[in-house]
PASEBA-1860 file (N, C-alpha, C; in nm, 3 decimals):
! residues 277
1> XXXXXXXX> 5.615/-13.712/-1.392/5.508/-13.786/-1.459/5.549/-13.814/-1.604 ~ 5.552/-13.926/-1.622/5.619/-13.964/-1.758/5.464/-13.979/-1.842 ~ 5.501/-13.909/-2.007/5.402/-13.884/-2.081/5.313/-14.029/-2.122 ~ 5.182/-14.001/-2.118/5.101/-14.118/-2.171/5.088/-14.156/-2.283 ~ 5.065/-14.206/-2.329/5.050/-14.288/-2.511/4.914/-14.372/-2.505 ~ 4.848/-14.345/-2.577/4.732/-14.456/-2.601/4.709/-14.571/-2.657 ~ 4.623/-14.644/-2.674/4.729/-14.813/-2.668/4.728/-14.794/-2.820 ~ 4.831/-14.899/-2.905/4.807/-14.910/-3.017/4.723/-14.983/-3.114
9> XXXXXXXX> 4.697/-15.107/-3.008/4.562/-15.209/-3.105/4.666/-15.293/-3.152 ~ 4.777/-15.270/-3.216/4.796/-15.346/-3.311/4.954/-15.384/-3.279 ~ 5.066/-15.509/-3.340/5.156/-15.494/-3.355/5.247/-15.358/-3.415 ~ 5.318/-15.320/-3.329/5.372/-15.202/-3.404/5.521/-15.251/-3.481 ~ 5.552/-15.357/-3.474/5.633/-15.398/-3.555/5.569/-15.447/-3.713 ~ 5.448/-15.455/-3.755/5.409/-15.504/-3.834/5.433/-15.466/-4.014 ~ 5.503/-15.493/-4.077/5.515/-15.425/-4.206/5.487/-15.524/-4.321 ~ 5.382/-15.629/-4.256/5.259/-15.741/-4.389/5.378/-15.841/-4.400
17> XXXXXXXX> 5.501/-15.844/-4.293/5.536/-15.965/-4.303/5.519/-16.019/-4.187 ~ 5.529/-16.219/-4.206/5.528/-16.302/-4.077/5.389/-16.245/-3.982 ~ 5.357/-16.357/-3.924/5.233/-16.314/-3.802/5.278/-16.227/-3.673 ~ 5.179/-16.124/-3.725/5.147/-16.013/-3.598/5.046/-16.038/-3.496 ~ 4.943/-16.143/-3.559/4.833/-16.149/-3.453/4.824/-16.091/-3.330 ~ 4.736/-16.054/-3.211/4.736/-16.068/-3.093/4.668/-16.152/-3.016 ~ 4.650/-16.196/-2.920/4.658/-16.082/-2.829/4.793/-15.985/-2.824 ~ 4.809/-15.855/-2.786/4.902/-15.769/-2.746/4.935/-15.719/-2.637
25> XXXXXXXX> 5.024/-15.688/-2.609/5.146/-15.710/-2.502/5.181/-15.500/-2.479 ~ 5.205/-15.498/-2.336/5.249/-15.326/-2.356/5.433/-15.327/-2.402 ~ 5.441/-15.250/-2.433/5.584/-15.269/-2.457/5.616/-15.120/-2.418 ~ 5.761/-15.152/-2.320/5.807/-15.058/-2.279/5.883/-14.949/-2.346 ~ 5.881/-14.807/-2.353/5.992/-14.720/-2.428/6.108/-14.771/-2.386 ~ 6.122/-14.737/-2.273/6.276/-14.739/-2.224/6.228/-14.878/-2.151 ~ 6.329/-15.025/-2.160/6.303/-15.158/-2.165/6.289/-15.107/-1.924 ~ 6.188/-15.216/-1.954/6.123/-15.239/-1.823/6.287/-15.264/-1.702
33> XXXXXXXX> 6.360/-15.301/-1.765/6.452/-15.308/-1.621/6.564/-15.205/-1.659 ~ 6.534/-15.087/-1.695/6.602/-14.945/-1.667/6.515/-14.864/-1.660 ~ 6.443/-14.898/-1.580/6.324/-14.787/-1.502/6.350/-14.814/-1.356 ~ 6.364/-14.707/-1.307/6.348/-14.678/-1.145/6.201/-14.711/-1.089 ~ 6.211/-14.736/-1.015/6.090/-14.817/-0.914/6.005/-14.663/-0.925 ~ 5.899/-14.735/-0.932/5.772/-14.595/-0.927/5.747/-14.554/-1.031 ~ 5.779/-14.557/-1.174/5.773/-14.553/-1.300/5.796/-14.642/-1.410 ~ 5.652/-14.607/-1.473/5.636/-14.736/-1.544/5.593/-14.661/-1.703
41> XXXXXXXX> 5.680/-14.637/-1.803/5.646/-14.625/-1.897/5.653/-14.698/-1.995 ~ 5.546/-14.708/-2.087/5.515/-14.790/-2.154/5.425/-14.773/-2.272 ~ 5.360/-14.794/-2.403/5.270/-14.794/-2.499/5.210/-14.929/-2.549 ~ 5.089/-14.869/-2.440/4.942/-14.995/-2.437/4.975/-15.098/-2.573 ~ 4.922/-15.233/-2.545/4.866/-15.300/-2.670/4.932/-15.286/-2.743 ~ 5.075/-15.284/-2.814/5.187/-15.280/-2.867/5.267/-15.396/-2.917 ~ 5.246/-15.544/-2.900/5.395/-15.611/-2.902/5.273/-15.746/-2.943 ~ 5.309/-15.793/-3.044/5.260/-15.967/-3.072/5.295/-16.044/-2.971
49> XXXXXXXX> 5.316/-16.180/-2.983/5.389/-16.257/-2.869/5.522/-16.297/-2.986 ~ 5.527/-16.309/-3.094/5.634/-16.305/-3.187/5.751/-16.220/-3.184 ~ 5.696/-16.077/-3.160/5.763/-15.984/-3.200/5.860/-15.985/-3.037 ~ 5.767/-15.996/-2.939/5.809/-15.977/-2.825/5.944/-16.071/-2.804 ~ 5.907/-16.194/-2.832/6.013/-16.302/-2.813/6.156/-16.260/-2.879 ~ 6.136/-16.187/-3.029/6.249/-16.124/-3.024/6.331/-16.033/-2.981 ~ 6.236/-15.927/-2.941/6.307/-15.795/-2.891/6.379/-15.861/-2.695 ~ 6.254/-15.922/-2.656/6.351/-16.012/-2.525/6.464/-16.021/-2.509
57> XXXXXXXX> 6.521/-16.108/-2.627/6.658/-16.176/-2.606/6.755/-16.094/-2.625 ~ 6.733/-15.986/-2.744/6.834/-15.860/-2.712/6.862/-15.744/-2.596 ~ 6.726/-15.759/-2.540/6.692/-15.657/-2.432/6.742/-15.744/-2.317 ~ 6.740/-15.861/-2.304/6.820/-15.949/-2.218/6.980/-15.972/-2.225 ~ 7.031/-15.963/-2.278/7.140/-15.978/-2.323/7.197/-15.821/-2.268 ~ 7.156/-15.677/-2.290/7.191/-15.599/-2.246/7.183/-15.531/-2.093 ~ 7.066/-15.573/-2.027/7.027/-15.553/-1.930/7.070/-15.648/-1.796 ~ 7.100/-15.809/-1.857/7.210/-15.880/-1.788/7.310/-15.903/-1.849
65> XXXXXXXX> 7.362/-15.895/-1.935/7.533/-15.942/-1.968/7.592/-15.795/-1.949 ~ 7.559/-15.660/-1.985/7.579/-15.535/-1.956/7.597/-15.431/-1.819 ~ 7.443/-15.467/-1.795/7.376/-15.355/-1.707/7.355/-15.408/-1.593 ~ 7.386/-15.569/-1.582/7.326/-15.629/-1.441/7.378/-15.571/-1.335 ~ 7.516/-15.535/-1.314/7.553/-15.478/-1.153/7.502/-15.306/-1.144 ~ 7.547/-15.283/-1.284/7.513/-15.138/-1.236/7.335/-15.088/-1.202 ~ 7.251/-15.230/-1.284/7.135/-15.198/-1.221/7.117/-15.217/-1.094 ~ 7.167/-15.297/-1.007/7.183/-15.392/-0.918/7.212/-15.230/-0.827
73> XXXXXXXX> 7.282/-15.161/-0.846/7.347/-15.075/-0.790/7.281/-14.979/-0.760 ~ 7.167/-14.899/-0.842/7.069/-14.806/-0.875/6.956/-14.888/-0.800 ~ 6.939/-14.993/-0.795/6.835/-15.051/-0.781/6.685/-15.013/-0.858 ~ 6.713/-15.000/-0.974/6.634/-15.049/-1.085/6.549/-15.153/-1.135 ~ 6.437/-15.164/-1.167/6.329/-15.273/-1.147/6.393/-15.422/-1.227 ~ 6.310/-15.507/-1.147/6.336/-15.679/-1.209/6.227/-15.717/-1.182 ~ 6.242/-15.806/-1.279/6.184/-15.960/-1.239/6.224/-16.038/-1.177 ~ 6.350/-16.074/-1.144/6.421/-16.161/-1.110/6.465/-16.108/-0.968
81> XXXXXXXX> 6.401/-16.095/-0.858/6.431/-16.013/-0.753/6.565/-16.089/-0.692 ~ 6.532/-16.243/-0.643/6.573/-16.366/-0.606/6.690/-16.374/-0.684 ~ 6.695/-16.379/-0.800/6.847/-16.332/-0.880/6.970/-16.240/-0.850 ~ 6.863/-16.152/-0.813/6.968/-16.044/-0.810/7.018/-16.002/-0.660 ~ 6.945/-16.096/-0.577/7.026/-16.093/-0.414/7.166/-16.228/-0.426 ~ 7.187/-16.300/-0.576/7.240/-16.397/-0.571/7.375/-16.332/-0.617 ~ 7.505/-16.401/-0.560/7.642/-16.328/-0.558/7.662/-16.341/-0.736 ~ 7.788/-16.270/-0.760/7.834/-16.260/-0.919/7.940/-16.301/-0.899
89> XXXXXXXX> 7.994/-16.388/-0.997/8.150/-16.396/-1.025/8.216/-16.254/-1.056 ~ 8.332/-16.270/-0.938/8.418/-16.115/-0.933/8.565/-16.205/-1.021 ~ 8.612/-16.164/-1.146/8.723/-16.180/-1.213/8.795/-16.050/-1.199 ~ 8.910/-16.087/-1.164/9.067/-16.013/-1.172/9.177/-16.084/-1.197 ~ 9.244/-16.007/-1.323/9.338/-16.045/-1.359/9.497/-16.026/-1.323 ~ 9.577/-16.071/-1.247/9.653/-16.039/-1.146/9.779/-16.014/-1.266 ~ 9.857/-15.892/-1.145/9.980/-15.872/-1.267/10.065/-15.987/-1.306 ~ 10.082/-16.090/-1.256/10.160/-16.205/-1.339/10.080/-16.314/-1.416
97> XXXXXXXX> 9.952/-16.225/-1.498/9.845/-16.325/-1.574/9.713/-16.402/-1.494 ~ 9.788/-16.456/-1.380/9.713/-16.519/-1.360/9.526/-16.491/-1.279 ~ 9.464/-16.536/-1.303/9.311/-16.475/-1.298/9.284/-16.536/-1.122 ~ 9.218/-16.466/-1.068/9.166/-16.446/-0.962/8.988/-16.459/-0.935 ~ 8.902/-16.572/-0.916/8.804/-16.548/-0.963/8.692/-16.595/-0.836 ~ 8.632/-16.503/-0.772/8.571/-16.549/-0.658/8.409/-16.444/-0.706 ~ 8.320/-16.498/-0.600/8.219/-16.400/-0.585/8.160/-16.391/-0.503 ~ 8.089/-16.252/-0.548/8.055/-16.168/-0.424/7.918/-16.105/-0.487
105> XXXXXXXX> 7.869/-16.023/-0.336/7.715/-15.977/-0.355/7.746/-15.848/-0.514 ~ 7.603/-15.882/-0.561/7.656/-15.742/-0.655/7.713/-15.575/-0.643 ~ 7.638/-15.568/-0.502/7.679/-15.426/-0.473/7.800/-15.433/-0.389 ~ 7.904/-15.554/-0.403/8.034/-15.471/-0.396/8.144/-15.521/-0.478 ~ 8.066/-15.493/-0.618/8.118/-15.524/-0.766/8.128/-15.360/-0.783 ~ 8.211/-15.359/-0.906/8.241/-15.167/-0.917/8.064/-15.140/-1.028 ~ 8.035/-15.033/-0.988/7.944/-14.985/-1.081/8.002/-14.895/-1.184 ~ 7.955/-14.983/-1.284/8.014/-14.938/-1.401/7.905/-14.952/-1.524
113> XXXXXXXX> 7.965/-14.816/-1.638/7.833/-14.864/-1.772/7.950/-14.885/-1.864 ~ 7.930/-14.951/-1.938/7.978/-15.018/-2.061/7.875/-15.001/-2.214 ~ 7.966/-14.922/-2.290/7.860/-14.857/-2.389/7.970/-14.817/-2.515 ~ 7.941/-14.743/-2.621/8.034/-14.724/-2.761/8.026/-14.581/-2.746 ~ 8.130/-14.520/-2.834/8.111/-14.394/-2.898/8.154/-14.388/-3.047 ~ 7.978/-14.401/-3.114/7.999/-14.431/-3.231/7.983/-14.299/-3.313 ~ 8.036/-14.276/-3.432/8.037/-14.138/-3.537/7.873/-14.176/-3.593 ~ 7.814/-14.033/-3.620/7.721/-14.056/-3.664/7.607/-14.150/-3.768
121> XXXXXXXX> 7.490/-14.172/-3.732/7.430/-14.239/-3.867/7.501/-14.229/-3.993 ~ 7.538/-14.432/-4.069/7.588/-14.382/-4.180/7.473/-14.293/-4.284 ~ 7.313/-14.304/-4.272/7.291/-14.230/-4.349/7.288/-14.109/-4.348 ~ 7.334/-14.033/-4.221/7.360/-13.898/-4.252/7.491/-13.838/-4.297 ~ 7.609/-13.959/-4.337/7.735/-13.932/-4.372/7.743/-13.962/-4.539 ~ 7.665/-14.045/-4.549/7.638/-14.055/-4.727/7.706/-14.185/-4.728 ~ 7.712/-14.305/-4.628/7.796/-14.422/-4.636/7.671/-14.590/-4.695 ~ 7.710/-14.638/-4.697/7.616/-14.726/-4.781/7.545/-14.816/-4.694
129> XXXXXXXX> 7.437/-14.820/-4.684/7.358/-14.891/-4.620/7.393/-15.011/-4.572 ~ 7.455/-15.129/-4.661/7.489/-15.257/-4.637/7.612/-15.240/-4.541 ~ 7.585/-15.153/-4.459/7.712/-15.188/-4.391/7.710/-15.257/-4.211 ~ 7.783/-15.328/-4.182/7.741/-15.416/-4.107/7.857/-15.368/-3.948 ~ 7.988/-15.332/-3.987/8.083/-15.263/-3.894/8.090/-15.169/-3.786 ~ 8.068/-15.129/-3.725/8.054/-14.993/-3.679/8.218/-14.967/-3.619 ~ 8.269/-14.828/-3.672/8.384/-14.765/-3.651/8.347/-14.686/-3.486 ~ 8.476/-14.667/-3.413/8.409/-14.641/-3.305/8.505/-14.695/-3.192
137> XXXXXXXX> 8.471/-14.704/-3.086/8.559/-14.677/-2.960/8.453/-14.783/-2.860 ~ 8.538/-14.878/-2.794/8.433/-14.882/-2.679/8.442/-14.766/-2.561 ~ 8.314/-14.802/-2.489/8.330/-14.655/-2.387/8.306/-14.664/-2.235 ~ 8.386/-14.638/-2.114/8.361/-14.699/-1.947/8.332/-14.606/-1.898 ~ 8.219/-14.566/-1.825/8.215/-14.456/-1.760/8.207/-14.545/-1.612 ~ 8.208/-14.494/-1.491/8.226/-14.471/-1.359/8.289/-14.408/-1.244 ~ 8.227/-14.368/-1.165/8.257/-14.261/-1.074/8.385/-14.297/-1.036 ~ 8.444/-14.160/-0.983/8.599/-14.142/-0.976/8.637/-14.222/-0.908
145> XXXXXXXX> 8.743/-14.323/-0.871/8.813/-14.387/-0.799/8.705/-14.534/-0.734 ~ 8.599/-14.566/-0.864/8.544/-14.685/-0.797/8.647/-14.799/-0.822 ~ 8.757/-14.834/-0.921/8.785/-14.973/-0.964/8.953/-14.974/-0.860 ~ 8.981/-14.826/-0.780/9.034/-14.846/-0.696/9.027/-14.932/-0.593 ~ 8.892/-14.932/-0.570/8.869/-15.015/-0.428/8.838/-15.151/-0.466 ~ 8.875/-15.222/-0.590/8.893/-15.392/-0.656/8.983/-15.391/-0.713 ~ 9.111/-15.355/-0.701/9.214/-15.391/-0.733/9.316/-15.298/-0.740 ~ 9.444/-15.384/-0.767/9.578/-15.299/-0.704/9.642/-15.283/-0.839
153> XXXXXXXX> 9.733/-15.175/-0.825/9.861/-15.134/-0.967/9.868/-15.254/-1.028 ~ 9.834/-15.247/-1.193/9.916/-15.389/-1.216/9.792/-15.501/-1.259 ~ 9.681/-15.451/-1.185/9.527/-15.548/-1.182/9.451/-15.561/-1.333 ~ 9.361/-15.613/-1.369/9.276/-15.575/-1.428/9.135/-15.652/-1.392 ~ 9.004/-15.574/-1.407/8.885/-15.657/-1.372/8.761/-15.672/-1.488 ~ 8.721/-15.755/-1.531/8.607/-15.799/-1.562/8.492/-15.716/-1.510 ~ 8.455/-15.631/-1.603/8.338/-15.525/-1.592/8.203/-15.573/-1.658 ~ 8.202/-15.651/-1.712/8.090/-15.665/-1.789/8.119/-15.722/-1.953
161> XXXXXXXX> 8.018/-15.787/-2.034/8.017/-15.833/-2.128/7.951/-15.730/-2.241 ~ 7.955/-15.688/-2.356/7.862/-15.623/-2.381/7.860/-15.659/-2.546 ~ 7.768/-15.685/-2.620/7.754/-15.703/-2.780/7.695/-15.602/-2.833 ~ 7.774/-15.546/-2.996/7.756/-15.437/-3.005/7.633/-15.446/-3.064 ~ 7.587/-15.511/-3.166/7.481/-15.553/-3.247/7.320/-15.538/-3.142 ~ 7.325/-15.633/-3.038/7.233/-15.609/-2.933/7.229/-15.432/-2.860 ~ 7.286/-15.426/-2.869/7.338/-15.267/-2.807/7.263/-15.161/-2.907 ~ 7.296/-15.160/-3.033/7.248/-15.173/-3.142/7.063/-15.116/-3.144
169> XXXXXXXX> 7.036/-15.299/-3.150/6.901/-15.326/-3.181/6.821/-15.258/-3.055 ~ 6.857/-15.247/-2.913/6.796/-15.223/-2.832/6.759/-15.084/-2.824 ~ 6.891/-14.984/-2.882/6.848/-14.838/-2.851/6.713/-14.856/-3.017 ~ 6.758/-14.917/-3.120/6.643/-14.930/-3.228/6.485/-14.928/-3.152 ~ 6.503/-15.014/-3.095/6.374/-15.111/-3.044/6.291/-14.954/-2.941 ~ 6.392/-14.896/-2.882/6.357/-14.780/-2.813/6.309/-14.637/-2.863 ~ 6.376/-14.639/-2.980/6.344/-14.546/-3.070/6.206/-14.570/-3.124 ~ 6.231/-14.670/-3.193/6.090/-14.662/-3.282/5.947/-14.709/-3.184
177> XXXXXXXX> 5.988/-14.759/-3.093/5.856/-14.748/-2.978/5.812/-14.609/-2.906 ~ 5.940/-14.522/-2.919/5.867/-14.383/-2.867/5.817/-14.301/-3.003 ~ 5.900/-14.339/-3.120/5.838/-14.275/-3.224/5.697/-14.292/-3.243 ~ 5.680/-14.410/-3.229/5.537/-14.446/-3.238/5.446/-14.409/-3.154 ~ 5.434/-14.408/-3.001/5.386/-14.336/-2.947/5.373/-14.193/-2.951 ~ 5.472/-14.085/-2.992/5.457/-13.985/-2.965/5.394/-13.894/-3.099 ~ 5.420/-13.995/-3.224/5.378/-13.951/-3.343/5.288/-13.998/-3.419 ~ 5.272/-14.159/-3.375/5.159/-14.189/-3.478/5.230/-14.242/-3.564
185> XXXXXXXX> 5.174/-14.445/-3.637/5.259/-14.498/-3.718/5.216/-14.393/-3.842 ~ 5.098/-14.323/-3.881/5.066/-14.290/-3.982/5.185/-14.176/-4.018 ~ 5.265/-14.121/-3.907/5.337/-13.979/-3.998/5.472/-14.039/-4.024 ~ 5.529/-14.149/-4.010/5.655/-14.203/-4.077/5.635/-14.320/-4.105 ~ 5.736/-14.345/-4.205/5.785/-14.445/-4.295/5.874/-14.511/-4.236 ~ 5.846/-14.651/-4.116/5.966/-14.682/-4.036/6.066/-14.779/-4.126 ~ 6.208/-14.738/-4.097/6.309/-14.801/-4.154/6.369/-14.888/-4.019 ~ 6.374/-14.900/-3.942/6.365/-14.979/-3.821/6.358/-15.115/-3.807
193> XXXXXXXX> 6.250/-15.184/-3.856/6.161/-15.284/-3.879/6.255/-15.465/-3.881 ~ 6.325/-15.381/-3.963/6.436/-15.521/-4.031/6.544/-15.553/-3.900 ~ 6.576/-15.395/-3.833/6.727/-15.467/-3.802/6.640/-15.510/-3.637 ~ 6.543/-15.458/-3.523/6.512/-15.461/-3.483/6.445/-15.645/-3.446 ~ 6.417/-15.676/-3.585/6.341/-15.838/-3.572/6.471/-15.881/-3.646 ~ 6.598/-15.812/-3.640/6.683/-15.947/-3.709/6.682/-16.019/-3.876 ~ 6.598/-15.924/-3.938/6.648/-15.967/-4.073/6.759/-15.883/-4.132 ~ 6.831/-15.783/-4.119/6.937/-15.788/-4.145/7.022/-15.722/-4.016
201> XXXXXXXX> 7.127/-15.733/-4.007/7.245/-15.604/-3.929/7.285/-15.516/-3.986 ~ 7.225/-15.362/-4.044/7.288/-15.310/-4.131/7.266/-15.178/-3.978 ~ 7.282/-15.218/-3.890/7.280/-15.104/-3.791/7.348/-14.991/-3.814 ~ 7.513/-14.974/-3.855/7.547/-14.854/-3.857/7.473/-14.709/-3.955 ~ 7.384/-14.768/-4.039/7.336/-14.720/-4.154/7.214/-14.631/-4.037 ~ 7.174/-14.687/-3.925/7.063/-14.596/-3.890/7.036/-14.559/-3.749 ~ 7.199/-14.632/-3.665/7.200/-14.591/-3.551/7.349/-14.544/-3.486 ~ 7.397/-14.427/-3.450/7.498/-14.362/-3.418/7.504/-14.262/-3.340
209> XXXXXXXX> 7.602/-14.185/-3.310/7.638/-14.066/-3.214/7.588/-13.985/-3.274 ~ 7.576/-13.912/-3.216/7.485/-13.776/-3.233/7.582/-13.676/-3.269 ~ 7.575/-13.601/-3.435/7.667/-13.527/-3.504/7.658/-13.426/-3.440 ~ 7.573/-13.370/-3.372/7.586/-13.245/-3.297/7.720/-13.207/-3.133 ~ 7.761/-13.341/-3.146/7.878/-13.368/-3.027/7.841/-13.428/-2.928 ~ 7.910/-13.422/-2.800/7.913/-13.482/-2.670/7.821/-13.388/-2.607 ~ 7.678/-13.378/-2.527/7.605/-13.306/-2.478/7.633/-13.257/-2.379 ~ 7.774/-13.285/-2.248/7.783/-13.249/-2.143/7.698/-13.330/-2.062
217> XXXXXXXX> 7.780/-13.326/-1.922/7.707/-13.370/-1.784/7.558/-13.310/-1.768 ~ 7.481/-13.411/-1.742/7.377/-13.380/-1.701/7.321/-13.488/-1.503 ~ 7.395/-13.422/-1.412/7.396/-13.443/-1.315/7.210/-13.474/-1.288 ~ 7.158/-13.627/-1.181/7.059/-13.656/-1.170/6.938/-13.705/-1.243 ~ 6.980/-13.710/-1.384/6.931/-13.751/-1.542/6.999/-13.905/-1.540 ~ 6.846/-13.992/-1.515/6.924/-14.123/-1.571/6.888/-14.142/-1.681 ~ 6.770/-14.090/-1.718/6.793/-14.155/-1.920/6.725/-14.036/-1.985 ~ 6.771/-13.983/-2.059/6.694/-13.866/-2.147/6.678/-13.946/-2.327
225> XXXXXXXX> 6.554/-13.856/-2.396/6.500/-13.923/-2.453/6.438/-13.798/-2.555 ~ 6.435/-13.777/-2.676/6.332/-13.728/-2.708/6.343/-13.707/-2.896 ~ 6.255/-13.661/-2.944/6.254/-13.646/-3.108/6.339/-13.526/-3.191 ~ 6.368/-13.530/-3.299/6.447/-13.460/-3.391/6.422/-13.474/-3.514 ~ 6.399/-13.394/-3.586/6.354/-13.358/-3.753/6.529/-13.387/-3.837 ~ 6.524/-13.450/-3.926/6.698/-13.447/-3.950/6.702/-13.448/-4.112 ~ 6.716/-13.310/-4.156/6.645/-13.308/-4.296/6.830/-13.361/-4.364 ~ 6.786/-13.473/-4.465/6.898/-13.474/-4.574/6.856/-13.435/-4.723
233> XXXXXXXX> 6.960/-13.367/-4.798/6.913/-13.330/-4.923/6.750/-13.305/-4.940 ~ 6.672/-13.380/-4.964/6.512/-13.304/-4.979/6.428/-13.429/-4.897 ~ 6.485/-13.488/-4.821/6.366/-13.561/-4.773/6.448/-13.536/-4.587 ~ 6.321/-13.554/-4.565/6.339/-13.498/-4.364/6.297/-13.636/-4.300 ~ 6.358/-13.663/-4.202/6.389/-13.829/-4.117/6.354/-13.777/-3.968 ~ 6.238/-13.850/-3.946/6.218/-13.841/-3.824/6.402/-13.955/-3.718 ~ 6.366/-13.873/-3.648/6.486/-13.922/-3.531/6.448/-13.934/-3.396 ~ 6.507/-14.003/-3.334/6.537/-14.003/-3.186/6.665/-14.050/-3.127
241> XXXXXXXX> 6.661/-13.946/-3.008/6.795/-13.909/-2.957/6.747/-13.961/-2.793 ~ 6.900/-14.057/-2.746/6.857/-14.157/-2.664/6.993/-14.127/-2.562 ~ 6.993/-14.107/-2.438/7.133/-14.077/-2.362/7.068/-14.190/-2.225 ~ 7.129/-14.313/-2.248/7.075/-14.391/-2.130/7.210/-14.367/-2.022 ~ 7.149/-14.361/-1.883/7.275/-14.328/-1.776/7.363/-14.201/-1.783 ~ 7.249/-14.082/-1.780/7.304/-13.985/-1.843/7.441/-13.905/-1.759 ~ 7.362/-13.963/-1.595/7.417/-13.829/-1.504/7.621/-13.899/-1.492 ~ 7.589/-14.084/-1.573/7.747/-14.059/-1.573/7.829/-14.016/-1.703
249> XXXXXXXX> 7.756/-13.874/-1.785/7.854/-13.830/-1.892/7.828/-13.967/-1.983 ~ 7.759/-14.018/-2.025/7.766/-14.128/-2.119/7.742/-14.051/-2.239 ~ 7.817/-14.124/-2.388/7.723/-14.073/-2.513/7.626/-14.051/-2.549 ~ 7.575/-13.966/-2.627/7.449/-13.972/-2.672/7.397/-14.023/-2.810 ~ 7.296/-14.096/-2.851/7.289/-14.151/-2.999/7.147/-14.080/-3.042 ~ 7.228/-14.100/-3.163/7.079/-14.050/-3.254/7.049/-14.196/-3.382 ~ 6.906/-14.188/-3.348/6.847/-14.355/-3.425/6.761/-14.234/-3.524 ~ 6.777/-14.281/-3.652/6.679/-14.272/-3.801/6.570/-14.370/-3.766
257> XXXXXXXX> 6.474/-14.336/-3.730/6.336/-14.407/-3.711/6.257/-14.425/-3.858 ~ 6.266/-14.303/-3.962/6.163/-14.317/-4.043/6.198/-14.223/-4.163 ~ 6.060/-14.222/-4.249/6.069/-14.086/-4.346/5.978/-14.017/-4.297 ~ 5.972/-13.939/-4.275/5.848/-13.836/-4.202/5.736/-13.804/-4.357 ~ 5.631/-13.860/-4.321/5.493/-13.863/-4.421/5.452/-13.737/-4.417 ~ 5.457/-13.690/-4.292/5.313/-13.546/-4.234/5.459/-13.463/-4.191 ~ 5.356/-13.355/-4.178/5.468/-13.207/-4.090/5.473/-13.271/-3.932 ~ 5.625/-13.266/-3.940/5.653/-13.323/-3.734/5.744/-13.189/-3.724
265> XXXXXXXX> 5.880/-13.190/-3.830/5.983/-13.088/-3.807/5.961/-13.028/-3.651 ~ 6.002/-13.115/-3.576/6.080/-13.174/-3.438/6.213/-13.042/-3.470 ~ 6.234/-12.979/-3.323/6.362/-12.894/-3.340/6.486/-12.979/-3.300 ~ 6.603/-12.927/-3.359/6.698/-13.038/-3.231/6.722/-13.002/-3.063 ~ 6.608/-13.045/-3.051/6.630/-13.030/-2.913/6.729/-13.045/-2.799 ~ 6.727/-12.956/-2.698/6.824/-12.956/-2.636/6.828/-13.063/-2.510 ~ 6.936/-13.166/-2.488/6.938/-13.211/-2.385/6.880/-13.193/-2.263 ~ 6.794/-13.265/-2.232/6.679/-13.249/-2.095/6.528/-13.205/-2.131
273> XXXXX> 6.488/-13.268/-2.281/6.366/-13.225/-2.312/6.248/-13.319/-2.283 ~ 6.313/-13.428/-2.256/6.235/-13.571/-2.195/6.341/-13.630/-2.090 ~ 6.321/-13.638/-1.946/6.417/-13.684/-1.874/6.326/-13.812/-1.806 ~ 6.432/-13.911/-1.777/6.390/-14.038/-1.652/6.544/-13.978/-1.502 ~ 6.485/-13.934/-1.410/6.515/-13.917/-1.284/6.523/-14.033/-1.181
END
């Protein structure tokens, strides 16, 4: 049973700029097509039709240029049911260059996640806000010997597209929607706001790997989720710590949501304190 939230009334992106009006929209914690069928979490009355239109196109961009086969694979909720019985271009790149490009149903594309392993928030490293780069690794997880069975010594295949910036904004967009639900806009000061609607990219400044390390396998965990107190010098930052696709060993990130107003001092919790199964 995934925890309830009560609606918010209001845009929760709202910080007295541009129109928030509503009517309002629920907006999902974890974005509506990486939820398993039978679960639906979400925080009521949440999203303008403004705000929504933006967070869409990034949440689109990751969920199909990214995540489409491997959701396809899980069978994970859509909209697009009719879409997703429709074949994918299968690219392989053959050992003398030349590309190979046919398609096929999605589920016998390799399942694969495509994701970063980035060094922690620059603001918990003391690095300067305006920074727009993220240092870092891309990262493939999938089960042992799937890209065996699409190709031979010598091959290479087309796994997916993925942008880091969207990648980015989306675990943002996830963060500060559970922050808000679980705490109340009144006990932080969200710093979120900007990169989330696209007025600036200063992402590395407030979203990264989690300084505490690699959390280990967590076998049957598809997305874990939950809050962290992250005191620097004299002021304490609410956080959230986000491991989407957990059970394949993926990274874990930690997002700076805020300044914490009220007493939260959140412990760092241990992996598996909020799970999606």
């Amino acid at each position: 049973m995934m925890e309830k939230f009560k609606a918010a009334g209001r845009c929760i992106y709202d910080d007295g700029q541009g129109d928030h009006n509503g009517p309002f929209t629920n907006e999902h914690i974890i974005p509506f097509g990486l939820l398993p069928k039978g679960i639906d979490w979400y925080l009521p009355e949440a999203s303008c039709a403004n705000c929504q239109d933006v967070t869409k196109r990034f949440e689109g961009s990751c969920l199909e240029g990214t995540y489409e086969i491997l959701r396809a694979h899980l069978d994970l909720k859509t909209r697009r049911k009719k879409k997703r019985k429709l074949p994918s271009k299968s690219i392989i790149k053959k050992a003398d260059g030349s590309l190979k490009i046919t398609e096929k149903p999605k589920l016998e594309l390799p399942r694969a996640w495509l994701g970063f392993r980035w060094p922690s928030p620059g603001l918990l490293r003391g690095q300067p806000k305006a920074e727009t780069n993220f240092d870092g690794e891309l990262v493939l997880r999938m089960p042992v010997g799937e890209l065996d069975k699409h190709v031979q010594d010598g091959e290479g295949m087309r796994l997916g597209s993925v942008r880091i910036l969207d990648h980015a904004k989306m675990l943002a967009k996830i963060a500060h929607t559970y922050a808000y639900g679980k705490c109340g806009h009144e006990k932080f000061e969200p710093m979120l706001l900007d990169l989330i609607l696209g007025r600036n990219e200063f992402a590395p400044y407030l979203v990264g790997g989690d300084p505490r390390g690699h959390p280990g396998p967590q076998p049957g965990v598809l997305h874990d989720i939950y809050p962290m107190t992250i005191g620097v010098h004299d002021t304490k930052y609410l956080s959230v710590v986000i491991r989407l696709f957990a059970f394949l060993d993926t990274p874990s990130y930690v997002i700076i949501v805020g300044k914490q107003l009220k007493d939260l001092d959140f412990p760092p919790a241990s992996p598996g304190t909020h799970t999606i199964s």
